[in-house]
C-alpha positions as CSV (number, residue, x, y, z in Angstrom):
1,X,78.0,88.2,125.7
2,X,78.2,86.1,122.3
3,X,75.3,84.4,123.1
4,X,73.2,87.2,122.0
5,X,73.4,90.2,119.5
6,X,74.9,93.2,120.8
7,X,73.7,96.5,119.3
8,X,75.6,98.6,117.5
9,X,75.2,101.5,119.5
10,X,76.4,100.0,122.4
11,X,79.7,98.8,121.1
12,X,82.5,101.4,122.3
13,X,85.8,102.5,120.6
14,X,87.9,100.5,123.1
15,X,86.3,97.3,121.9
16,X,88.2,97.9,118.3
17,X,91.6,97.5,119.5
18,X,90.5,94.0,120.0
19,X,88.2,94.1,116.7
20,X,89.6,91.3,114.5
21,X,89.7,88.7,117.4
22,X,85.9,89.5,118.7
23,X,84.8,89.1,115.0
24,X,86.7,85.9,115.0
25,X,85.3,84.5,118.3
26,X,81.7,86.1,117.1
27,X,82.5,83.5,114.1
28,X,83.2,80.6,115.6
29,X,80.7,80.0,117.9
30,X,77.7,81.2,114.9
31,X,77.4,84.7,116.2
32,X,77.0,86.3,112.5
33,X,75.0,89.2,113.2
34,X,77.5,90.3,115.9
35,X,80.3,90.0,114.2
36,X,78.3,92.2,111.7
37,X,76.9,94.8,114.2
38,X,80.9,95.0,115.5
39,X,82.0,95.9,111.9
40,X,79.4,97.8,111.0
41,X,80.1,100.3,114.2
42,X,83.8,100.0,113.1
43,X,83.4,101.5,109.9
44,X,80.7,104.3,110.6
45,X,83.4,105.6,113.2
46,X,86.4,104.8,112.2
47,X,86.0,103.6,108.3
48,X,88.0,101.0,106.3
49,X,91.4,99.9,107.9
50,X,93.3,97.5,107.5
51,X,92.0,96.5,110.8
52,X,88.5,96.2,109.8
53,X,89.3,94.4,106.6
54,X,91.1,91.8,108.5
55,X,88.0,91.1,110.6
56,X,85.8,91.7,107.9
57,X,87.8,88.7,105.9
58,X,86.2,86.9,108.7
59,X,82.6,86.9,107.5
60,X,84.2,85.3,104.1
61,X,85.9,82.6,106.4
62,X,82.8,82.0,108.2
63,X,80.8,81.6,105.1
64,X,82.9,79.4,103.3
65,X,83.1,77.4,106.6
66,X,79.3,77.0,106.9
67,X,78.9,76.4,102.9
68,X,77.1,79.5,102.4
69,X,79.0,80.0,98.7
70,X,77.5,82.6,97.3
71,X,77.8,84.8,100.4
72,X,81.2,83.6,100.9
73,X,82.1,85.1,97.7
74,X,80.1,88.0,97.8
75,X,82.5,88.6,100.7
76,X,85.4,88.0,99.5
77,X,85.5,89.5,96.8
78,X,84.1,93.3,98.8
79,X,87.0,92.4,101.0
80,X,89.5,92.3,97.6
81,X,88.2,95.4,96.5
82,X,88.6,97.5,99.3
83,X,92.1,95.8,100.0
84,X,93.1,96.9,96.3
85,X,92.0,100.2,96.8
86,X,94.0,100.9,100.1
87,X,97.3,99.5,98.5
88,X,96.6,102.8,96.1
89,X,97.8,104.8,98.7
90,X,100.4,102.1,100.6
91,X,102.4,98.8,99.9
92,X,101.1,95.5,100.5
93,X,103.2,94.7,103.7
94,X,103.3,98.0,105.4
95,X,101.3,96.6,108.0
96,X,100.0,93.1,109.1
97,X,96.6,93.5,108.7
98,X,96.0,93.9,105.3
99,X,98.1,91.3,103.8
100,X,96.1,88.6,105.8
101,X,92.6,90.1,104.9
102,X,93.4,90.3,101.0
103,X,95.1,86.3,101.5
104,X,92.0,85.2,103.1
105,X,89.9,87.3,100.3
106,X,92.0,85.3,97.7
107,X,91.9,81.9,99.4
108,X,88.0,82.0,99.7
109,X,87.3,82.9,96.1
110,X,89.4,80.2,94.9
111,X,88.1,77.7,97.4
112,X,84.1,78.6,96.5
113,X,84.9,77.9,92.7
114,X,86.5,74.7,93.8
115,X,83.8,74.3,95.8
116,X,81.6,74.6,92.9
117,X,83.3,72.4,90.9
118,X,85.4,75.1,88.8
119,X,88.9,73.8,90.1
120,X,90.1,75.2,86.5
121,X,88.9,78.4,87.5
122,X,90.2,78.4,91.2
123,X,94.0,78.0,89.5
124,X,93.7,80.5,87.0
125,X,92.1,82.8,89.6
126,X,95.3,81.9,92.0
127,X,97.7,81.8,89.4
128,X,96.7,85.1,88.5
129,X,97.5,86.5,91.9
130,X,100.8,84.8,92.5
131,X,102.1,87.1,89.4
132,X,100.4,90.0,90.7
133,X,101.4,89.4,94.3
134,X,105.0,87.5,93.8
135,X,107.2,89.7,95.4
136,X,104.8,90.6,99.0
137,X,104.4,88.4,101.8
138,X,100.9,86.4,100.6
139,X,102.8,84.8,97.9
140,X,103.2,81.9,99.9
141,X,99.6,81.6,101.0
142,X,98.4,81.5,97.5
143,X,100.9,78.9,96.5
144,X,99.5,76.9,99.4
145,X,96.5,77.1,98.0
146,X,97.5,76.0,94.2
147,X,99.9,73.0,95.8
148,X,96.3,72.2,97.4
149,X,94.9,71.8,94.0
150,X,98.2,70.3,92.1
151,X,100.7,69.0,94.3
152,X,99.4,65.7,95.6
153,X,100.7,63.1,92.5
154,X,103.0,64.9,91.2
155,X,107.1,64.9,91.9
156,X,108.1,66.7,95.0
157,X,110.4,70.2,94.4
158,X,113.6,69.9,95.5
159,X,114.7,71.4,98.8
160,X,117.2,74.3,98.8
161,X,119.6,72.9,101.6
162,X,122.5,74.8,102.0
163,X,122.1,76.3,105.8
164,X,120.8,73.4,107.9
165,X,120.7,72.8,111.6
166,X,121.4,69.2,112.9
167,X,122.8,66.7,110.3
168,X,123.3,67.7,106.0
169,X,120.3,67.0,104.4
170,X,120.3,64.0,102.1
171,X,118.7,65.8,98.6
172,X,115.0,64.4,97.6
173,X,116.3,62.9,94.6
174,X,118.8,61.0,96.3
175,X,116.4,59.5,98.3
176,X,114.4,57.6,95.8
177,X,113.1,54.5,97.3
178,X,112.2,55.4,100.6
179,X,109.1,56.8,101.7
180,X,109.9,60.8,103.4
181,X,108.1,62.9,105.5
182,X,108.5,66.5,105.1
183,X,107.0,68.7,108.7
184,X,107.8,72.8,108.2
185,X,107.8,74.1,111.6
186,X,108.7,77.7,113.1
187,X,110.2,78.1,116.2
188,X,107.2,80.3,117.3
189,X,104.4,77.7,116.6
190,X,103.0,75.9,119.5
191,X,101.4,73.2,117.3
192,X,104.3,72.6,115.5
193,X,105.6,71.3,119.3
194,X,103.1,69.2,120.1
195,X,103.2,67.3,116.8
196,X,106.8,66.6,118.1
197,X,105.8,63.5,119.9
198,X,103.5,62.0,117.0
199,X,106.7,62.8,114.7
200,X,108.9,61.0,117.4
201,X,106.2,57.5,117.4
202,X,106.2,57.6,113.7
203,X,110.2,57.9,113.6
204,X,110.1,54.7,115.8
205,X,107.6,52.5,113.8
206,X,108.3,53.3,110.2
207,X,112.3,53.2,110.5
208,X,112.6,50.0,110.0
209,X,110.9,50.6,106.3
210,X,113.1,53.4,105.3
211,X,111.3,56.5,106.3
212,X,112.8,59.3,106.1
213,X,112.1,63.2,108.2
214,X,113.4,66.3,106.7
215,X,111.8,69.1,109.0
216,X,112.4,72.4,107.1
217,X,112.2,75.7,108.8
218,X,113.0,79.2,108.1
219,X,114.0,82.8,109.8
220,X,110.8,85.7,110.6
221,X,113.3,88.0,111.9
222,X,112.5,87.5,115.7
223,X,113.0,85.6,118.7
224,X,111.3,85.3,122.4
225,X,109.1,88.0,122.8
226,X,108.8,89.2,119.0
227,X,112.4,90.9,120.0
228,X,114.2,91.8,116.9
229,X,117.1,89.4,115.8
230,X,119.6,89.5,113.5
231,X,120.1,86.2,110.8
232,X,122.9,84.4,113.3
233,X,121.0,85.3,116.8
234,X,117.5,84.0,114.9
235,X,119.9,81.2,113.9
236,X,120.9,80.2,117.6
237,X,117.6,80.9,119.1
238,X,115.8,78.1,116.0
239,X,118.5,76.0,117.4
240,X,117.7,76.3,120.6
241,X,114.1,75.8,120.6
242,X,115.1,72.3,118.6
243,X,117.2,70.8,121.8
244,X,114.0,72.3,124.2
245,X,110.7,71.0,122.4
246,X,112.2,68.8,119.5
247,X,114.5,66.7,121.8
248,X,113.0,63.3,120.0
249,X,114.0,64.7,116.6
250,X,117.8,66.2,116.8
251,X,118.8,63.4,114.6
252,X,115.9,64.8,112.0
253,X,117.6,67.4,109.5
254,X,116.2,71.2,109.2
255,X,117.0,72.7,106.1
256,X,116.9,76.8,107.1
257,X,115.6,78.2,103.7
258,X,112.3,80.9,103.1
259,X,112.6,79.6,99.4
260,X,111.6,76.1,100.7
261,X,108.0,77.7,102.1
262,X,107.8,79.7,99.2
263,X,108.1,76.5,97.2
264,X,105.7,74.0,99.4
265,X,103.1,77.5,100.0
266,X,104.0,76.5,103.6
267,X,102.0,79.4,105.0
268,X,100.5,77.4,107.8
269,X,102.7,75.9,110.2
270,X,102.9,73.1,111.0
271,X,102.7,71.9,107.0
272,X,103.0,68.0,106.8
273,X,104.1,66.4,102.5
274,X,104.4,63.1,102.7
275,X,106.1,61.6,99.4
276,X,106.1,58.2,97.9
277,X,109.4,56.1,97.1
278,X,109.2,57.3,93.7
279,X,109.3,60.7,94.6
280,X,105.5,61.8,94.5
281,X,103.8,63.7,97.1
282,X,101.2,61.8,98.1
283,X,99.9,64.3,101.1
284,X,99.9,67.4,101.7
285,X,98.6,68.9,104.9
286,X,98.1,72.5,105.5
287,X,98.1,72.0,109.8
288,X,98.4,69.3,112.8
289,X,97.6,65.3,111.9
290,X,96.6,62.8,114.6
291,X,98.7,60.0,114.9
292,X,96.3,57.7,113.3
293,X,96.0,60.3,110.3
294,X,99.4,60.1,109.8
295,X,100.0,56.3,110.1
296,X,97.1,55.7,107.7
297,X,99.0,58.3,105.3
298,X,102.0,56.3,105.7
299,X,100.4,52.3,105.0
300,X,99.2,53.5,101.9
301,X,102.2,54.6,100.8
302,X,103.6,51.5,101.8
């Protein structure tokens, strides 16, 4: 069915409860003018949702992806406006959807003028939104995107370390002189588990020269299932998915803090920041790393 392009017309209303993942499959295997012809039926029957702008966000995405910058933007930017005008009438975070189309809107916009050499314009752009959009839940997405642009040689943030699972965090400062890997990880990320095992090899070869994990996490205010849970039952469940899929890394510490995602714009889990003995990041990695990624990451840093 992706193979080809689907008419409009024959695209029915029960295909738009699943409308942001078909756009994204349409995406990823080139499908463009499906993806269009989905949203395009969308809006003529149902208008602009948040739904739709989610999967419109797409068509930015896919852009960007495929270097088409000026279409990318074009994009983008339509997604922005229409997400500004819908929270006329609602908050940011009433809902999923809309918070993750206006993100993506941002993201691409300040990943096209990167793109096109204007990194001074991608920060302002960014910078810009993370006043405007401090206190909703894509403030940490856009500060992922500015620690893209600035983080990498410059000194690490401290870690806010006062709840912790496993042994008391040793502060960053304190640990001058050794090389430290930092992994964020959520307890309902299946990458972040199979990165466990590359964590565990690197554990066992780089020990010997001082490196040191600190594997921050934080609470989303569920458990198994997407059940509810309070701060202590979240707590105990975090703790429990550590001794089932992070058995090689007990011994790591995890700091429990949102301010430490806020901080590192760890909006994608896993997030790897690798820092240097003098305290200056010297990675940072939005998403899984090979083994070999990591080890070369690691060499350099001596």
């Amino acid at each position: 069915m992706l193979g080809k392009i689907i008419p409009a017309a024959l695209l029915t209303v029960s295909a738009f409860a699943t409308l942001v993942t078909d756009v994204e499959t349409a995406m990823s295997h080139g499908n463009f003018p499906l993806a269009e012809a989905m949203l395009q039926s969308y809006r003529s029957q149902r208008g602009v949702t948040p739904e739709y702008l989610e999967a419109f966000s797409w068509l930015a995405r896919g852009d960007l992806i495929t270097r088409q910058f000026d279409k990318a933007d074009a994009n983008a930017k339509e997604t922005e406006k229409l997400a500004v005008q819908a929270l006329a009438a609602r908050p940011l975070d009433a809902e999923p959807h809309l918070p993750l189309a206006l993100g993506a809107a941002i993201e691409v916009e300040a990943q096209v003028l990167t793109a096109n050499g204007d990194r001074a314009g991608a920060l302002a752009l960014l910078r810009k939104d993370l006043l405007t959009y401090r206190a909703t839940s894509i403030r940490t997405r856009i500060q992922k995107n500015i620690n893209l642009l600035t983080l990498e040689g410059r000194a690490a943030p401290p870690l806010e370390e006062r709840e912790f699972l496993g042994a008391k965090p040793t502060p960053l400062l304190a640990l001058r002189g050794k090389p430290v890997l930092l992994f964020f990880w959520a307890h309902w990320c299946p990458d972040c588990k199979q990165e466990e095992h590359i964590l565990a090899q690197l554990a066992r070869e780089y020990s010997s020269k001082g490196l040191v994990m600190i594997a921050p996490t934080q609470r989303y205010g569920y458990v198994a299932n997407g059940d509810e849970a309070g701060p202590a039952d979240e707590l105990k469940y975090i703790e429990q998915i550590r001794h089932q899929y992070y058995a090689d890394l007990l011994s790591v510490p995890a700091p429990v803090s949102e301010a430490n995602f806020r901080n590192y714009g760890a909006s994608t889990t896993p997030t790897l920041v690798l820092i240097d003995r003098q305290g200056i990041v010297r990675l940072y990695h939005p998403g899984a790393m090979t083994l070999d990624e990591l080890r070369a990451a690691l060499n350099r840093v001596g």
